[in-house]
Residue, then its C-alpha position, 0 to 999 in steps of 0.5 A: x226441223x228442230x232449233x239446233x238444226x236451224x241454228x247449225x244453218x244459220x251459223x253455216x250460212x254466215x261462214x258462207x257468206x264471211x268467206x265469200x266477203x273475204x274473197x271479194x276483198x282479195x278480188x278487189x285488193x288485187x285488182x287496185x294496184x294493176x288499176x292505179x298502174x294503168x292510171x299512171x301509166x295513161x298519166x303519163x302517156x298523156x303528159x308526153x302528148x301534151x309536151x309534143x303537141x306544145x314542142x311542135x306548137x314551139x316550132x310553128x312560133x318560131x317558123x312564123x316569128x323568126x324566134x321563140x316565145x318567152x315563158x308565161x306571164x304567171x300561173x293565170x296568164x299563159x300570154x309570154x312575159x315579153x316587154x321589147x324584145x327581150x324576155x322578162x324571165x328565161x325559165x318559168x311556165x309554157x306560154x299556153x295562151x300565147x301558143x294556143x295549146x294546153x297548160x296541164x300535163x296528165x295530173x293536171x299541172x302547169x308544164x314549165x319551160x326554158x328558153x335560151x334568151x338569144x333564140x327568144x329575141x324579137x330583134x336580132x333573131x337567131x341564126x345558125x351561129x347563135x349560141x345556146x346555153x341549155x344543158x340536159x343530163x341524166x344518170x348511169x346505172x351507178x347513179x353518176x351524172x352523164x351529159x344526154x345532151x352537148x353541153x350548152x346545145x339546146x335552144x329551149x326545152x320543157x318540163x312536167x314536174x311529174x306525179x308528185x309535183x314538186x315545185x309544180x302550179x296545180x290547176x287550181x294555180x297553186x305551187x308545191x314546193x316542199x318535200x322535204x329532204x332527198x329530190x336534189x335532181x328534181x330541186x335542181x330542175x327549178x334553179x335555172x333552167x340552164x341545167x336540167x337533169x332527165x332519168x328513169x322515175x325513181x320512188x326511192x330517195x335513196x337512189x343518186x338525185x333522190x327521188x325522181x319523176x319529171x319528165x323533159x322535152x326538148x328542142x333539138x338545135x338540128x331539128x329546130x335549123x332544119x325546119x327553119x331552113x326548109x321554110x327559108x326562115x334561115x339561110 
């Protein structure tokens, strides 16, 4: 075999190889975003776990106290911030300690969490008749605001501050806060606790409340009256 020809092979040789790197990297570029949509949809998943696994712990609190507890203490100490019987703060984070359940949901942040100060009350413990101050809301398919709930109808309720984290503590007992423009819905869902908006996930910030990824949990009032009763923790 002469040089031209081993040089013809060669030259073969490495075109077949280039075309076969060229298809394993459109292979493995395929693959990435089926990869990374089932991680956040496991993400998500798990998170909505950890809000119901931490609702049903908020249920046994108030079935053995006769209240609901106060939100943590601060990003390190999960016991609830209680001196007497009122709460020191009426929104902030998931008592995780005091609870005796996880702090993080699926992208390992701390869950926050809102409680009505009536229900929280250590000494005149809530009845049937006690107001709640708790408004849930979200959006139509023309973006406009609708009530998901009765207006001042939920005794407590809790929050994961979704993918992007925006206003979230890390694991790490960090927080972070600036995303800078658009996110209104997400920024009003770190105001006050009373006012909290629930609606599909949206990566445009164009859309009505600009982006959006938190996702809300919370105790209905009904819910909350019929387990009391059936324990005769109500009359």
């Amino acid at each position: 075999m002469n040089r031209k020809s081993l040089q013809r092979q060669r030259g073969f040789t490495l075109v077949e190889i280039a075309i076969v790197l060229l298809i394993v990297g459109l292979l493995i570029g395929g693959m990435i975003a089926p990869l990374s949509s089932q991680l956040e949809q496991k993400k998500t998943a798990d998170t909505r776990l950890a809000m119901e696994e931490a609702r049903e712990a908020l249920f046994g609190f108030a079935l053995r106290n006769g209240y609901l507890p106060c939100p943590a203490i601060s990003a390190t100490n999960g016991l609830e911030d209680r001196t007497g019987s009122a709460c020191n703060k009426r929104y902030g984070l998931l008592p995780w300690a005091t609870l005796g359940v996880g702090r993080l949901d699926g992208w390992n942040r701390i869950l926050g969490y809102s409680v009505t100060p009536a229900f929280s009350d250590s000494v005149v413990l809530f009845t049937l008749k006690t107001p709640r101050d708790i408004t849930i809301a979200t959006r139509d398919a023309s973006g406009r605001l609708q009530p998901l709930t009765e207006s001042n109808d939920i005794p407590a309720a809790l929050i994961s501050f979704g993918k992007n984290g925006y206003g979230a503590f890390s694991d790490q007992n960090t927080r972070l806060n600036d995303l800078g423009a658009g996110n209104d819905d997400e920024k009003l869902n770190l105001q006050s606790g009373m006012a909290l908006i629930s609606r599909d996930p949206s990566e445009d910030p164009r859309a009505s409340g600009g982006s959006f990824d938190d996702i809300i949990l919370w105790i209905s009032p009904n819910i909350l009256y019929n387990r009391m009763v059936a324990a005769q923790r109500l009359p």
